[in-house]
Steps between C-alpha positions, in 0.01 A plus 500: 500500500702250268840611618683361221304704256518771686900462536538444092286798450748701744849394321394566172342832632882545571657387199333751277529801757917362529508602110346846511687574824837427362448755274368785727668846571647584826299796560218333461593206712601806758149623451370186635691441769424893636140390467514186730688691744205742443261288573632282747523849727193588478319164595659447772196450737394225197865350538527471895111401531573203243847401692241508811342203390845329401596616900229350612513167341858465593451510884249257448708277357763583764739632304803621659554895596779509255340328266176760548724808462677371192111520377370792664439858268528811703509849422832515443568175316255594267708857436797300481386282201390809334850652554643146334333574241601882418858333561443285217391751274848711609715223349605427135269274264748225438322394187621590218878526689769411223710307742783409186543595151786299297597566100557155352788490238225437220345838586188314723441765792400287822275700778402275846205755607279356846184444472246427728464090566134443419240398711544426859351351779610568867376275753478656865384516885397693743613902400255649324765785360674236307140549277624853417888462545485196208255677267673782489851359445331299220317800330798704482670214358264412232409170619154366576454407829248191693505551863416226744507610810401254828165400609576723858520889285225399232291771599761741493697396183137563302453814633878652392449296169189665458607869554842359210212411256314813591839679412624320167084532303547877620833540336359288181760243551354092473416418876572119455871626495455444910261224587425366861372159548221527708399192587679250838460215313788317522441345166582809306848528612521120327410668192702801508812295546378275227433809222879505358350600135381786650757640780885553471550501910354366828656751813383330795547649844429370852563243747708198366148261469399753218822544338563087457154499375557754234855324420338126492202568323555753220594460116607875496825608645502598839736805687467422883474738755529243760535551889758695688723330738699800558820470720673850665849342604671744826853429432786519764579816332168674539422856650229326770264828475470503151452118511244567740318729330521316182375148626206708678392638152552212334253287677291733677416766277236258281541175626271347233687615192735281280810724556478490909765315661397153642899349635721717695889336466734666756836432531574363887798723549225754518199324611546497877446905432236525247273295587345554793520853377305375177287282709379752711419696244315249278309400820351853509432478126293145567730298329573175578833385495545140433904391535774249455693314782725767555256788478337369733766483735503850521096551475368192684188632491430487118324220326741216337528537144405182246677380199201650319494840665815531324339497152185653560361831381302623820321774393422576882715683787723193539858453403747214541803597654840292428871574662735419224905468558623666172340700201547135321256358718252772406530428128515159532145556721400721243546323182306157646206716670451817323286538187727713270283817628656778709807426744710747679840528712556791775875514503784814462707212383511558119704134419162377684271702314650439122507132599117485621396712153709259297385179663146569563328392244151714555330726297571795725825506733495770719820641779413693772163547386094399532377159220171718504688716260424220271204666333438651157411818598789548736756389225325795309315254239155700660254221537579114528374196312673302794863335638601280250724222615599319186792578241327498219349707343488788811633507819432664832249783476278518161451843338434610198789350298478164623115535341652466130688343275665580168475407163738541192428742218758460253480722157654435175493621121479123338789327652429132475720212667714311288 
């Protein structure tokens, strides 16, 4: 295969689908999107006996267990991107949306109406369901969609993209309007991030090697979904059950997702009772605990923790632990380690909680509750297109509006400017 080729045949596949998409109804963009969720049902022996391969491959290549589940397609997971999918077709088109409408003094009537962005490439690892979550986000926005997911699902991100292709010919909509690159070569990725006459966005999301990558290397602009270093501060202040139960869902429930915490902060008026509480139950979780000078006062038998453990997005069941003297301290901690993700506070103290909301500058700020809220379909967007952690153009979770734009349509009757 000449991959380059190949790749210039793929964007400009896109570009001409982007056009015809943008003008496409919602029903029948609806009618599409029932179809994959159709189809994806009923192959799901196809699905889970292509992931198989992926599964198999990975603990080869001794990939972590975390790592493996964030990959794995059961049963259920498989029902669950389906249901993402009916979700999407439950919410509003926002294309078309006349977001303002002004009446110049000269009689010019100004409309700012969204519209989707273009063409759009998302660059991904590991879960396979991002393949379905992305396209169908991107269908019901009107865009045109290249997927790239990682060399570990390859066999698995064909086999969804093949039941969406399957779906879009049998609705008679163009099925280069969702395009998987399906070739590991590295090489195409170059290209991709190199084919800014043909794409209006690069949405790369992964560990932080992939997202510098995509940031360094590409002429088109970038949103970045980059890691989570997420940080649940237990204030002085905090009801210690719910701050249990919290912390335990937080990194526990799915250790290898973006929004899981990875640095417990608790205030030492408090930590002499929590943590061995916490500890113990962590321990019976299999996390390791990994703690400051202090912390480990209390819990000599945890691991020390490292300058870098402070900054780094595990992805496993292990969590820094640091004893902090004041909710200052926490920010301050915060704001040099975190990654602008999803940080909480446990606290009754509302002064406390306003001033961690107002001074944490994440894309999701959370009191007295889980960071794996931070998802789109929990925030009621249905399906995801990821976390964002920039300010521009989206933040936090992706749905469907952060998919478009907006253009001006202004109409006159022959003014002209003097």
């Amino acid at each position: 295969m000449n991959v380059k080729d190949y790749i210039d045949t793929i964007v400009k596949d896109a570009k001409n689908a982007s056009r015809v998409m943008a003008t496409v109804s919602s029903s029948a963009k609806n009618a599409a999107l029932e179809q994959i969720a159709h189809n994806l049902l009923n192959c799901k022996t196809t699905l889970m006996s292509e992931n198989e391969k992926d599964i198999k491959a990975a603990e080869k290549e001794g990939l972590s267990s975390a790592m493996i589940d964030r990959l794995r397609l059961t049963d259920s997971r498989i029902e669950d991107m389906a249901k993402g999918i009916r979700e999407v077709i439950n919410l509003a088109d926002p294309v078309g949306e006349l977001m303002e409408e002004r009446i110049r003094p000269n009689g010019l009537q100004i409309q700012k109406v969204r519209v989707p962005i273009g063409v759009i490439i998302i660059i991904y690892e590991s879960r396979p369901n991002v393949t379905a979550d992305a396209a169908s986000l991107c269908l019901k926005t009107g865009n045109a969609t290249i997927l790239r997911g990682g060399k570990e699902s390859i066999h698995s991100n064909i086999a969804i993209y093949r039941q969406i292709s399957s779906a879009l010919e049998k609705v008679g909509l163009d099925k280069k309007a969702i395009q998987v690159i399906e070739t590991i070569d590295r090489k195409a990725v170059d290209y991709l991030l190199k084919a800014d006459e043909y794409v209006d966005l690069v949405i790369p999301r992964g560990g932080e090697g992939l997202i510098r990558n995509v940031v360094e290397n590409s002429t088109i602009p970038v949103i970045k979904h980059y890691k989570g270093v997420c940080h649940i501060y237990v204030d002085e202040f905090a009801n210690l059950n719910m701050a249990k139960d919290v912390c335990l869902n937080a990194k526990i429930q799915r250790p290898g997702t973006c929004n899981a915490m990875e640095t417990m902060l608790v205030h030492e008026k408090i930590a002499k009772t929590f943590l061995p509480d916490i500890s113990r139950s962590m321990s019976d979780a299999g996390v390791e605990l990994r703690g400051c000078e202090k912390s480990r006062k209390i819990l000599p038998d945890i691991k020390a923790a490292t300058e870098e453990d402070w900054s780094t997005e595990y992805l496993e069941k292990i969590l820094s632990v640091k004893i902090v003297s004041s909710i200052e301290e926490a920010l301050n901690h915060i704001s040099v380690y975190g990654s602008s993700h999803s940080d909480a506070i446990i606290t009754e103290d509302k002064p406390n909680a306003k001033k961690f909301t107002d001074e944490v500058d994440s894309a999701a700020v959370y009191v007295n509750a889980s960071t794996r809220f931070t998802d789109g379909y929990e925030f009621g967007m249905g399906a995801e297109i990821g976390i964002s952690t920039d300010k521009l153009h989206a933040r936090g979770p992706m749905g469907l509006k952060e998919l478009t734009s907006y253009k001006y349509i202004v109409h006159g009757n022959g003014q002209i400017r003097s």
